[in-house]
C-alpha positions in Angstrom: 71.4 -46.9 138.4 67.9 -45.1 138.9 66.7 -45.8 135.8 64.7 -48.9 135.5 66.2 -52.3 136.1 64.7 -54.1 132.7 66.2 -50.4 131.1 69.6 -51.1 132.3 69.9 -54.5 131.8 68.7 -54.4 128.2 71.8 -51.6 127.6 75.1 -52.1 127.4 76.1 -50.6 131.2 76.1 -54.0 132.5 79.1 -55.6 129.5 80.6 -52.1 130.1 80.7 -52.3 133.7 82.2 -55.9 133.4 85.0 -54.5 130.6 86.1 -51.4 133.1 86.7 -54.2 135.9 88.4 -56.9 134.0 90.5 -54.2 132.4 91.8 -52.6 135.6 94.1 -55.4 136.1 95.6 -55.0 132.4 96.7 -51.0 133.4 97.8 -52.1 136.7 100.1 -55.2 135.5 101.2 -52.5 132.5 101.8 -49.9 135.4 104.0 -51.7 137.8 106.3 -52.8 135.1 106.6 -49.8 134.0 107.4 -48.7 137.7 109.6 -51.9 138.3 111.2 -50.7 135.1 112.0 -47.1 136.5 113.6 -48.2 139.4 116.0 -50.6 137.4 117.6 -47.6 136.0 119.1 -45.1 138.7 119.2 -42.2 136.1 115.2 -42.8 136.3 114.3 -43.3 139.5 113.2 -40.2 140.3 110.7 -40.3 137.3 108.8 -42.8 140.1 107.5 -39.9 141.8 105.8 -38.8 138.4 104.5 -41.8 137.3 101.0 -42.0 138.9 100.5 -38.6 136.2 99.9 -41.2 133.0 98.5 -43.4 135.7 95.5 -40.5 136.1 95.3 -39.6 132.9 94.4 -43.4 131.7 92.1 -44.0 134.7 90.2 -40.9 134.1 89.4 -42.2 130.5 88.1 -45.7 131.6 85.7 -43.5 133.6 83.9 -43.6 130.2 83.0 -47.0 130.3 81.0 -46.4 132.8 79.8 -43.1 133.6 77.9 -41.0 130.9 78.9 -37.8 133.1 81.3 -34.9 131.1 84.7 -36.1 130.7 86.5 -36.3 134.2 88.7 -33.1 134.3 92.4 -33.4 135.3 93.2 -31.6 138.4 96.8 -30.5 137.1 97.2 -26.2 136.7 98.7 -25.0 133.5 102.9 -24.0 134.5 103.3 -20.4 134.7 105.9 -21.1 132.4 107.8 -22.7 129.5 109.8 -25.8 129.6 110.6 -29.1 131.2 111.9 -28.2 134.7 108.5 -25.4 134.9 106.6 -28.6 134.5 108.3 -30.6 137.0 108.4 -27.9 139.6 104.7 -27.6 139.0 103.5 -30.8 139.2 106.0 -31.5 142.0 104.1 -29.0 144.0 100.4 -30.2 143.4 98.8 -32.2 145.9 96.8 -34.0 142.8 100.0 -35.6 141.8 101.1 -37.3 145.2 97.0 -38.5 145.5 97.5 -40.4 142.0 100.5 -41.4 143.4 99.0 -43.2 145.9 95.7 -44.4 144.4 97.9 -46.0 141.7 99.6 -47.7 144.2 96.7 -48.8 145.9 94.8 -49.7 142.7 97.6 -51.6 141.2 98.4 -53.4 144.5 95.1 -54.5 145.3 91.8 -52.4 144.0 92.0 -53.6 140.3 92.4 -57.5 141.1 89.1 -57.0 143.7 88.0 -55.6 140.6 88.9 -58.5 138.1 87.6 -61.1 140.4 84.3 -59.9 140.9 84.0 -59.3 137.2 84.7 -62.9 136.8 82.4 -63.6 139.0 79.7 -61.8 137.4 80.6 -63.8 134.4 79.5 -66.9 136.4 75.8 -66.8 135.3 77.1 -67.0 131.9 79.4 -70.0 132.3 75.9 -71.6 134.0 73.8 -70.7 131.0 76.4 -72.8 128.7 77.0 -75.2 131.2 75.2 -78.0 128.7 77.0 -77.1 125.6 80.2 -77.4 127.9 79.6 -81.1 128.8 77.9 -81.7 125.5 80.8 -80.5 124.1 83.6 -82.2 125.8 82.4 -85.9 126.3 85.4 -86.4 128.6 84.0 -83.5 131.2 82.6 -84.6 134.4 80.3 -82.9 135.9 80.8 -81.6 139.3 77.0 -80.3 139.7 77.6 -77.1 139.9 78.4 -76.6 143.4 75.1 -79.0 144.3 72.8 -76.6 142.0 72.0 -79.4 139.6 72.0 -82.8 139.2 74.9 -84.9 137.9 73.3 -87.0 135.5 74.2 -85.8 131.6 70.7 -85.2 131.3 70.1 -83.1 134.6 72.9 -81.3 133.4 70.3 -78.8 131.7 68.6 -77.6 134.4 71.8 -75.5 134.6 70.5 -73.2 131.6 67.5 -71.5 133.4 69.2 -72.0 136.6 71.5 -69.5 134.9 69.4 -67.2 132.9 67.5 -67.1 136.7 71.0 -65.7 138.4 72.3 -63.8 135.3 70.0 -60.1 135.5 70.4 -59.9 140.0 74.3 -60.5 138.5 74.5 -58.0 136.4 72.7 -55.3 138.1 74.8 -55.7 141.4 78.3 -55.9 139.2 77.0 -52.6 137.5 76.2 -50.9 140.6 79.7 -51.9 142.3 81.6 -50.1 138.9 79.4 -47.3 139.5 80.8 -47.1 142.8 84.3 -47.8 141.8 84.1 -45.3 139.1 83.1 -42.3 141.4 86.2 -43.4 144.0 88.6 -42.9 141.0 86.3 -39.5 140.0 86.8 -38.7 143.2 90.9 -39.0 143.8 91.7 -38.3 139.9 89.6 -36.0 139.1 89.0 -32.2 139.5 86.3 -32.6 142.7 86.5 -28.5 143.1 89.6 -27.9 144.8 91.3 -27.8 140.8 88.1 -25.3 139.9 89.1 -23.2 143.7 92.7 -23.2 142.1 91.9 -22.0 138.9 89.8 -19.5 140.2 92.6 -18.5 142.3 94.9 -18.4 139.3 92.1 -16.2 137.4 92.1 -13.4 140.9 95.8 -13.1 140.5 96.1 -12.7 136.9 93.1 -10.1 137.4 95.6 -8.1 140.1 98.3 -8.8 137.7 96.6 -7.0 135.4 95.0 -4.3 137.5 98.8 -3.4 138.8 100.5 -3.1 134.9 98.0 -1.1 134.5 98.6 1.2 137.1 102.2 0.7 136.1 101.8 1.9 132.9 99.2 5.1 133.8 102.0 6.3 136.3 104.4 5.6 133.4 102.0 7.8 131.0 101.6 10.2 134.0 105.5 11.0 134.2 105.8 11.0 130.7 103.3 13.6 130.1 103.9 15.3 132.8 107.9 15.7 132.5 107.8 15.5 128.7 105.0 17.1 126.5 103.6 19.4 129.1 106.9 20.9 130.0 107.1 21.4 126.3 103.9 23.2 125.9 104.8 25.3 128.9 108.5 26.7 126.9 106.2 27.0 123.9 103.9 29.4 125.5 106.5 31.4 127.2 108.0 31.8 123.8 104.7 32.9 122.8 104.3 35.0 125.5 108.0 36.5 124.5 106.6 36.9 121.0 103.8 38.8 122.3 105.8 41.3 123.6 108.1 41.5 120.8 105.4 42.5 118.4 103.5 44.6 120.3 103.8 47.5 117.8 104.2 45.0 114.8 101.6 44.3 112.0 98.3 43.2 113.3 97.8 40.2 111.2 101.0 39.1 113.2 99.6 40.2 116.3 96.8 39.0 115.9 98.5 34.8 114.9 100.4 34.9 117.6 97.8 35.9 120.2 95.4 33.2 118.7 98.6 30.8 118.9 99.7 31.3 122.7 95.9 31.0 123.5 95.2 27.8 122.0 98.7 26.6 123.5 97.2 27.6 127.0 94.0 25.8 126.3 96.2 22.7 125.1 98.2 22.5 128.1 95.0 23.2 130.3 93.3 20.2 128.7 96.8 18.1 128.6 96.7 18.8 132.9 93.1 17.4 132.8 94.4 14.4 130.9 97.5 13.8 133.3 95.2 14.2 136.1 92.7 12.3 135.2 95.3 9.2 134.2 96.8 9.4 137.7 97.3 12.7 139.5 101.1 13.4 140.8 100.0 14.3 144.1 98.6 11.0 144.9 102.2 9.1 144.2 104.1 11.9 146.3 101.7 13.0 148.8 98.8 9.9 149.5 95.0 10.0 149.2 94.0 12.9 151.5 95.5 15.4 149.5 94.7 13.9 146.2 90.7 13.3 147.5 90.6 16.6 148.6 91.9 18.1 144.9 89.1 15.7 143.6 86.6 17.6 146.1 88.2 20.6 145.0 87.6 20.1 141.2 84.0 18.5 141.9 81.7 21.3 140.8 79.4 19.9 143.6 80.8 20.8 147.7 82.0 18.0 149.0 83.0 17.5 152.8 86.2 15.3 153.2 87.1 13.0 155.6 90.4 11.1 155.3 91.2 8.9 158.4 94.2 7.3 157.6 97.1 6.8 160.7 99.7 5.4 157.5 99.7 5.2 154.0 97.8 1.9 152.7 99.6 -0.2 150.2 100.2 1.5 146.2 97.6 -0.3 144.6 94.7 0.2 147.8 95.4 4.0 147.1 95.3 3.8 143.4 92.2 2.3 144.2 90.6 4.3 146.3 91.4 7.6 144.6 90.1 6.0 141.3 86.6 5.1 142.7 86.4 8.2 145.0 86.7 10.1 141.4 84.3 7.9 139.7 82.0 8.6 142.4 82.1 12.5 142.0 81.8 12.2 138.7 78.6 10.8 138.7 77.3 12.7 141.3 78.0 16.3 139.2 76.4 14.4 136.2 73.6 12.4 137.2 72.5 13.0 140.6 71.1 17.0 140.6 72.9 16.8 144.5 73.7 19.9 146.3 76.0 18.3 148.8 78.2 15.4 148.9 80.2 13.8 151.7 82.8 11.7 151.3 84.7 9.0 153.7 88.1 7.1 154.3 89.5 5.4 157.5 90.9 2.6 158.4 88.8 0.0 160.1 91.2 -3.4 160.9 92.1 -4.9 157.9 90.2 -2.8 155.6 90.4 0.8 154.2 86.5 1.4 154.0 84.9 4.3 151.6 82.1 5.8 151.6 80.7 8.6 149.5 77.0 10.0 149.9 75.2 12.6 148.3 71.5 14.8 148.4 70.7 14.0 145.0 67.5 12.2 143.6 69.1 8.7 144.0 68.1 5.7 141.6 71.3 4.9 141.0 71.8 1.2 139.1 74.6 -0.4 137.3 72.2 -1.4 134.5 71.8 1.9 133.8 75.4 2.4 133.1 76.5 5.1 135.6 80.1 3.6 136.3 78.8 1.4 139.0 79.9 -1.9 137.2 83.6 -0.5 136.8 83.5 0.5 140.1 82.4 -2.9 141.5 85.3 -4.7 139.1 87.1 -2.8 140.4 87.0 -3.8 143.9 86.4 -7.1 143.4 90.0 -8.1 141.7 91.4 -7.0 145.4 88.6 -9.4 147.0 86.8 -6.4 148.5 82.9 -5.4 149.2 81.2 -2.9 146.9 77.2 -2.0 148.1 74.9 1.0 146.6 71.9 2.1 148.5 70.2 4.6 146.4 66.3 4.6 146.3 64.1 6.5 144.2 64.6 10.4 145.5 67.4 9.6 146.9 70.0 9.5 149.3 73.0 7.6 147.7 75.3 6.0 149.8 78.3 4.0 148.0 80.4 2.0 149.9 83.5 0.0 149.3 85.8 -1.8 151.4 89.5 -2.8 150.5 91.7 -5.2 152.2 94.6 -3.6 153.5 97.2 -5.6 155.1 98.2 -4.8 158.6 
């Protein structure tokens, strides 16, 4: 409607504006047999409930006939699961499917004949305009002047023509700009109007947690499984080494010499297998909490860290996981890429949140463009819907902070 008027009026908008209303009455008429139909049947009735679904879906494709916009997009979610009663259960749960229910009632009840009346009457102009051909037409039609427009001599009666062409573009442009307006009241009942791209977004968090917690699931799994199965192994291979060892202390040196090499690279192995196990998810953590597992990460930092863990209780599984996982990531790049001296590093418990925060002396300039583990660490807190922040200028300090939503 802000184009120009001679623009629109020369398109087809205006017939396609007049289609969408006189059409409105056909899906409602269809619509409350159908309904009428339901409610015949008992088995069926509660299908009532359910029918304003197809109602949406056909109402949200006449939207075409007037509105060049995208496609209007259903507001239904996806079921979380297979099958027929998933559905129901979904839908039945939706506020989008008790609104179509009542716009279809309200559109079928009275919106589309409003609709099909003032199509008609848009139509009028056009009945004017042929007005002559009518009477010249029928020889037995009276004419009844028009409502006083023209005269009611036979040949007055064509004064009717550019009486009509005169009335037909102001017609047209008000009809088109009344199914504009109808159009975006059923955009905005049927369609998604943000709340289905909120819920969807929603959905996409949660699967994001879903995720982020099988994982943890599976590195605790790895954890145990390396821990009680292939590094206990290594450890009875090395003490039969070690047994070896003593057994051939006056034997051949060539043998001597194999098994020495052997029960050092077994200790190496198993050395490197701990670093594995730790760094997948440290035992300590699942049976002790973060302070002592932060402090073995300061421990094992090859730059001093100062700890302080402020905890009164244990925070939730996956808020520790997460915590000890960017407290890590945070000393690692700090011994690799920060030339620091000192770092400091901080946990406590403030409301609802367990907030981090992990400085260090280096030279600073830290950047997740620069691909320092910064944009991990930020995914990372975001899937719990917490706050990540660097500050680390050129020469430093850095100061990373992170804040975690903790249930009280």
């Amino acid at each position: 409607m802000t184009v120009n008027p001679l623009r629109l009026l020369a398109s087809s908008s205006p017939w396609r504006a007049i289609g969408y209303l006189l059409s409105g009455w056909v899906v409602a008429a269809v619509w409350i047999a159908a309904v009428l139909a339901l409610l015949v049947v008992p088995a069926l009735g509660l299908a009532v409930l359910f029918a304003g679904i197809p109602f949406g879906a056909v109402e949200r494709a006449r939207l075409r006939l007037v509105e060049p916009r995208p496609r209007a997009v259903s507001p239904h979610g996806v079921p979380t699961r297979d099958g027929v009663w998933s559905w129901l259960a979904t839908r039945f749960r939706e506020p989008a499917t008790w609104r179509e229910l009542g716009y279809a009632l309200l559109f079928s009840l009275a919106l589309a004949w409003v609709d099909a009346t003032l199509g008609l009457l848009a139509l009028t102009p056009v009945y004017v305009i042929c007005y002559p051909l009518v009477v010249a037409a029928f020889p037995e039609f009276q004419p009844d002047a028009l409502f006083g427009l023209v005269p009611t001599s036979r040949p007055g009666v064509f004064a009717a023509t550019p009486l009509g062409l005169l009335l037909l573009p102001p017609a047209l442009y008000l009809i088109t700009a009344y199914a504009s307006v109808r159009a975006r009241l059923t955009r905005f009942f049927l369609s998604d109007d943000g709340t289905g791209t909120d819920r969807r977004v929603s959905e996409l968090s949660r699967s994001r947690e879903r995720i982020l917690d099988a994982m943890d699931a599976q590195r605790r799994r790895i954890e145990r499984d390396l821990h009680d199965g292939a590094q206990q192994r290594l450890t009875g291979l090395i003490m039969s080494l070690g047994v070896a060892r003593l057994h051939l202390a006056d034997g051949p040196p060539p043998a001597r010499e194999a098994v020495d090499r052997a029960y050092r690279q077994a200790r190496t192995a198993l050395a490197e297998l701990r670093e594995l196990v730790h760094g997948i998810h440290p035992q300590v953590l699942t049976n002790r909490g973060l302070a002592p597992a932060v402090a073995e990460l300061a421990e094992r930092c090859t730059v001093p860290v100062e700890v302080r863990i402020d905890l009164p209780d244990r925070p939730p599984e996956h808020v520790e996981a997460a915590a000890w996982f960017i407290i890590g990531e945070a000393l690692t790049n700090i011994a690799r890429h920060s030339a620091a001296t000192r770092a400091w590093v901080s946990c406590r418990r403030v409301g609802a949140f367990v907030r981090l925060e992990i400085r260090d002396d280096g030279v600073g300039g830290a950047s997740p463009d620069r691909g320092t583990g910064l944009v991990g660490l930020n995914d990372r807190v975001s899937v719990l819907r917490g706050r990540f922040t660097v500050d680390s200028p050129t020469g430093g300090p850095t100061t990373l902070r992170a804040e975690l939503p903790c249930a009280s």
